[in-house]
N, C-alpha and C positions, 0 to 999 in steps of 0.2 A: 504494500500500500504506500504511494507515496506520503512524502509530508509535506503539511499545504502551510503557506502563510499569507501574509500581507508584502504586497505591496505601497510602498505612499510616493507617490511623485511630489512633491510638495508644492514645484513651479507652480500646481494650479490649487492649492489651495486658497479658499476664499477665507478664512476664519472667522467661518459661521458657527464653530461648537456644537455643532448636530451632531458628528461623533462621540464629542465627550457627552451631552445628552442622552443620546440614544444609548452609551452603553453605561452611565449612570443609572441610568433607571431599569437593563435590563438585570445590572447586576445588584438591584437595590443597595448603591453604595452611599454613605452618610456624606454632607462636607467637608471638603480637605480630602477626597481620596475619588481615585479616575482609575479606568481600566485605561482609558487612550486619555492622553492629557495636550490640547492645542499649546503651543510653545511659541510666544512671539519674538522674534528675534527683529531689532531695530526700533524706530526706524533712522535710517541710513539717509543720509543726502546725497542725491542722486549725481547734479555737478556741482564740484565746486565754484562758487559765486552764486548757486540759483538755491535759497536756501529757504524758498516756497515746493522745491520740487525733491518728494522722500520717496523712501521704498521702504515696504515692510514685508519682512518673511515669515508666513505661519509654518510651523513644522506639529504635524499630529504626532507625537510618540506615543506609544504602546507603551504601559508601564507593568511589572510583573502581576498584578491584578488581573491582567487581561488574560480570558481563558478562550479568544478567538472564538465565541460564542458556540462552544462546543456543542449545545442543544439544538440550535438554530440550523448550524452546519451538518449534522446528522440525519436530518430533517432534506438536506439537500437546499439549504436557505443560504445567504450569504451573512457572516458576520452584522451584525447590527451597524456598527461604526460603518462597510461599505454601502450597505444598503440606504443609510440618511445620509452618506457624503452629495450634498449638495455640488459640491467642485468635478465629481468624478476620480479625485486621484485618490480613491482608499481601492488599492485589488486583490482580490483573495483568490489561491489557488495552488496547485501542483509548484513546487517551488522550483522544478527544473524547467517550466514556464513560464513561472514570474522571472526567475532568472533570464531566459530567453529575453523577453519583453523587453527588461533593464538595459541589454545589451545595445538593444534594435533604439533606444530614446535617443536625443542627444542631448549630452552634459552629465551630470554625474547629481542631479535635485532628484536623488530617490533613496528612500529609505527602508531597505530591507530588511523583515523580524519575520523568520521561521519559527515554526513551534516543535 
C-alpha cells in the first residue's frame, strides 16, 4: 500500500484559514492548538523606494496533531484541510505522485509532509 501525504504549494495560498478551521473543528481541538497551523511570513517590500508596495507569504504547516484525516480518507474522502482549501494548493495523495507533481512545478514554494 502506498503512503499518501500532503502536498502544499504555498505560491497560491490565499490565507483564508479554512484549513486550520476545517480541521479544528474536525479534530475538536480547544484554542492555542491546530492540526495545520497558517504561518504568515512578512510582509516584505517588494522594491526598494516603493514602500506602498508589500508581499506577504502564507505557509499552511501541518503540525504533529494532524492525523491527515485518517477517517475521512478511509472513506475515500480527501483530508479536511484539502477539501476547504479555498486557494487549491493543499494535495493529498500517493507520495511517489505528489513527488512526481513537485518535480513537474517551477521553483521550489512546496511543502512536502508524508505520513
Amino acid at each position: 500500500m502506498a503512503k499518501n501525504g500532503l502536498l502544499i504549494d504555498y505560491k497560491y495560498c490565499t490565507g483564508c484559514h479554512s484549513c486550520e478551521v476545517a480541521c479544528k473543528n474536525h479534530l475538536g481541538l480547544l484554542v492555542g492548538k491546530w492540526g495545520i497551523k497558517l504561518t504568515e511570513v512578512g510582509p516584505f517590500v517588494v522594491e526598494a523606494g516603493t514602500p506602498d508596495k508589500f508581499e506577504w507569504i502564507y505557509m499552511p504547516v501541518p503540525t504533529k496533531l494532524c492525523d491527515m484525516c485518517v477517517d475521512e480518507t478511509a472513506k475515500g474522502n480527501l483530508p479536511l484541510c484539502a477539501h476547504h482549501c479555498l486557494g487549491g494548493c493543499i494535495e493529498f495523495g500517493p507520495i511517489d505522485e505528489l513527488a512526481k507533481k513537485m518535480q513537474q512545478r517551477p521553483g521550489k514554494q512546496n511543502l512536502y509532509m508524508p505520513i
